[in-house]
N, C-alpha and C positions, 0 to 999 in steps of 0.2 A: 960705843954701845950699838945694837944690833936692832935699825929700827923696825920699829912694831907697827904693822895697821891693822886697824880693829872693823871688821864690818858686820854691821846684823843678819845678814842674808849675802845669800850669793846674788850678781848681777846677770842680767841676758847677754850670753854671747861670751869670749874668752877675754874680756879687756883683764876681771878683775885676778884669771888664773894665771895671765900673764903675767899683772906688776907684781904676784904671789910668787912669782919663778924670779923676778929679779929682787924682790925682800921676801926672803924665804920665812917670815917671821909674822905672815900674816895670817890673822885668825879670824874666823866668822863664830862669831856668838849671837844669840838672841839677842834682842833688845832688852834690857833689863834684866836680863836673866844673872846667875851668880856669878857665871865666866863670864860674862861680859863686865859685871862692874868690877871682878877681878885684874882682867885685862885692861883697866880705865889708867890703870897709875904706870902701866908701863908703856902706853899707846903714844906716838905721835902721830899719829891721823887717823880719823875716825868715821865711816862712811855709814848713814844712816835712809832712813827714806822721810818723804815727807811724813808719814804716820808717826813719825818717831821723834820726839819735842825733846830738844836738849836744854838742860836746864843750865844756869850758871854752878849749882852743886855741882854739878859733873865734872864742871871746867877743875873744882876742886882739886877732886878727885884724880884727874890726868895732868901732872905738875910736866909732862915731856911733852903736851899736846900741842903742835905747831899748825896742825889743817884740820875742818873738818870739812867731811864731802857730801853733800848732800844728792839723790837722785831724782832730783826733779830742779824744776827751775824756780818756786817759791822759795823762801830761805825766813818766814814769819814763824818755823817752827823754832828758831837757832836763836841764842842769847847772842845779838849781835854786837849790840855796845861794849857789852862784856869781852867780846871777843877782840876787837877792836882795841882793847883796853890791855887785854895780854898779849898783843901781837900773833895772835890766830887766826890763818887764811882762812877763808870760807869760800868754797869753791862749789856750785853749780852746774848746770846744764841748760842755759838759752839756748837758744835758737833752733837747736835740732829737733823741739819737738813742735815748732811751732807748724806745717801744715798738716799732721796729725792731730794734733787739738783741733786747727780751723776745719777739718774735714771731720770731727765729732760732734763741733757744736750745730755746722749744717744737718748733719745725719739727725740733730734731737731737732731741729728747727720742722725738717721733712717731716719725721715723723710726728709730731706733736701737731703740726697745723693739718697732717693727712691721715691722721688720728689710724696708722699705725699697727701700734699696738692691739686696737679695740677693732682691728679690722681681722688682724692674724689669730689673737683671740678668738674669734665668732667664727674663723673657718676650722681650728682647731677642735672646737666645742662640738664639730657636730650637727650643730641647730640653723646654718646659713639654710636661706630657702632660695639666694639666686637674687642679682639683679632687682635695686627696685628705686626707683627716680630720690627720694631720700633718706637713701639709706648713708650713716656714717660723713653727712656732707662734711667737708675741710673747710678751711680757709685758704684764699689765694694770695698771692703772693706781689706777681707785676706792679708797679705802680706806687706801691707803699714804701713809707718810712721805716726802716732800721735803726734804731739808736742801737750805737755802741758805747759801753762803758770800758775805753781805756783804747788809745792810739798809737800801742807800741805792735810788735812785729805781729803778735795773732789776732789782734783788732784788726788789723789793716787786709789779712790773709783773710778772714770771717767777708770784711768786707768786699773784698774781689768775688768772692764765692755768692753774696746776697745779691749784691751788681751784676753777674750774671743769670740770676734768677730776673731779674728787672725791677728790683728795689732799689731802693735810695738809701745807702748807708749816711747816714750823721754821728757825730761823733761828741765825747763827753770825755775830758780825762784831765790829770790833776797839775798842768802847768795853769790853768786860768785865763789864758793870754787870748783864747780865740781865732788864733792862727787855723788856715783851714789843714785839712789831710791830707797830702799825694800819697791815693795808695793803690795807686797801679795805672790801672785804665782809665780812673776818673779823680777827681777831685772831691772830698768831703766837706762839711762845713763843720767845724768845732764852737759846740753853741754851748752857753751855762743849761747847769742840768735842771734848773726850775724851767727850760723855756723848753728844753727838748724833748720830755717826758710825756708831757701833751701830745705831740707829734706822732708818736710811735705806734706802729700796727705789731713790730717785734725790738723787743728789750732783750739784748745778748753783752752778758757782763766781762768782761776780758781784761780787766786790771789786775795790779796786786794787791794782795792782802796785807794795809797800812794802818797805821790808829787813822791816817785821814779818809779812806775807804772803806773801814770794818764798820759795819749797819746803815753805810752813807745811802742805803732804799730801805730807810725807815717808813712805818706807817704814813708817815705825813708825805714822804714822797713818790710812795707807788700809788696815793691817790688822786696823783695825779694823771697817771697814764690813762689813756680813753678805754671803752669798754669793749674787750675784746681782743686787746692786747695779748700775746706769745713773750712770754721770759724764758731765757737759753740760759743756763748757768754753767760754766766750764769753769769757770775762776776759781774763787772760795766760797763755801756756805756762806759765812758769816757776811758777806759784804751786805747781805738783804736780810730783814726781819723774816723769818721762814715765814712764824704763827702769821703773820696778817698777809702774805702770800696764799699761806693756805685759806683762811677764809676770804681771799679773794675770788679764788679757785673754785671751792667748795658753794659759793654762792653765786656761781655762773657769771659773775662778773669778768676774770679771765677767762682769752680762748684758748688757754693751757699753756704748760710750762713743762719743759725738758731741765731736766737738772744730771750733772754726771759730779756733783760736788754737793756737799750739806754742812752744815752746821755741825758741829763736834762731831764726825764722821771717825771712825765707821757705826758710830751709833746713827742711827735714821729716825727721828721722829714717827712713828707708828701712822698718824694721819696722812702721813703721804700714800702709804698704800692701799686706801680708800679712797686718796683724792681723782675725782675727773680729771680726762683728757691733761693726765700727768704720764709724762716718760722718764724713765725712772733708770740711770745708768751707773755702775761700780765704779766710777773713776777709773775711766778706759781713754781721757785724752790723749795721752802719749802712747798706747798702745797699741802698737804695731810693731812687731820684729825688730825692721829695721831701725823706727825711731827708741827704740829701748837699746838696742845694740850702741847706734849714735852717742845715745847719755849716756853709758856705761863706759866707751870709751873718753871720754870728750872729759867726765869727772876721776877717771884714773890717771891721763894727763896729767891733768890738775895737780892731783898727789903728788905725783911725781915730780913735780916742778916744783911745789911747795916743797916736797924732802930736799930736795937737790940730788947731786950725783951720788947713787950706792958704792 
């Protein structure tokens, strides 16, 4: 039989017009659309984005299904056990997008603590009068603590990048063990997250999305953070209770928040875009040319490995 790969969308760059020239049988359908769940039963591998939640019905549905490929490096939208359970690869994209993310979550760190937005806003409006001792003040940076939530490859890149500004990254993530960080130039310290929250002038989230992560900055743990604290969110929405983020925000308790991820995205809670000294980005971590070209190739591989030889 003449294998099939099913993708919802085209990829950046030529990886995916390629493996289409050596399985001449590949089809790009919507996500859900009616040729795509037509295409389900004859597909063995199936290339989706993170927006795109596979269900185990599906797995149903595609009885030839051997990989699916996902374009990002989460995999919390994907029936994994399930997969696991029918002998289906699930193949990702690490690494390559990881100094792209850590050079977004700085870019909302910058802007959010140098307020940015509300700076480019007021010269576009018209109404700047020029120069005036407090106008727009920020917050600075030297000197302060960085928690990081999660010590894998783009914690540790965030990290080098805040260390060079002259903070102090610390670290939080889900072995327990307290072991410290080597991540690069300096050494971290990995502390429990009741002890490290306190500490923090910037909170940047950099884990995945796991039943032991999803709302682990519940209400009861962001009030811990001191007043004034910066929250970076690159990760997933859901790891932080939005609502009580936002009335933290909203009540001047935080000194703002960058987020390029949300909670059931692409829907946006509406009060974010009223909230103060919030930076507000599409889910632009990996975006950049090059690092989209990278996962395109890097998850076509993949398929390709998972078919074996055409």
């Amino acid at each position: 039989m003449t294998t099939r790969i099913l993708s919802t969308s085209p990829l950046v760059g030529r990886s995916l017009q390629d493996l289409g020239q050596r399985y001449p049988d590949l089809c790009i359908a919507p996500y859900r659309s009616v040729a795509w769940r037509m295409e389900l039963a004859k597909a063995e591998a199936m290339i989706v984005l993170l927006s795109e939640p596979v269900r185990e019905q599906d797995l149903e549905m595609a009885p030839n299904l051997k990989a699916i490929g996902t374009y990002s490096v989460g995999v919390n939208h994907l029936p994994i056990k399930k997969c696991e359970e029918l002998g289906i690869a699930i193949i990702n994209t690490p690494g390559v997008l990881t100094d792209a993310t850590a050079d977004l979550a700085l870019t909302l760190l910058l802007a959010a603590t140098r307020r940015v937005a509300e700076g480019e806003a007021l010269v576009r409006s018209g109404k700047w009068k020029g120069w005036a001792p407090d106008q727009l003040l920020g917050i600075g940076l030297a000197g302060k603590v960085c928690g990081i939530l999660g010590s894998g490859a783009i914690g540790k890149a965030f990290a080098r990048r805040v260390w060079a500004l002259g903070m102090k990254p610390v670290f939080w993530d889900r072995d327990g063990k307290n072991h410290p960080v080597d991540f690069g130039p300096s050494i971290g310290r990995r502390m429990p997250l009741k002890e490290m929250l306190p500490q923090c002038a910037v909170l940047s989230l950099h884990c995945p999305l796991t039943d032991e992560t999803r709302g682990i900055l519940d209400r009861k743990m962001l009030s811990l953070l001191p007043q004034g604290t910066v929250i970076i969110n690159t990760a997933r929405g859901n790891i932080m209770d939005e609502s009580a983020v936002l009335e933290k925000l909203h009540s001047g308790y935080l000194g703002g928040v960058g987020l390029d991820v949300y909670d059931g995205e692409p829907e946006v809670n509406p009060a974010w875009f009223t909230a103060p000294n919030a930076v507000l980005l599409p889910h632009l971590g990996s975006a950049t040319r090059e690092t989209r070209e990278a996962m395109a190739r890097l998850l076509c591989e993949g398929i390709e490995k998972a078919l074996g030889t055409h």
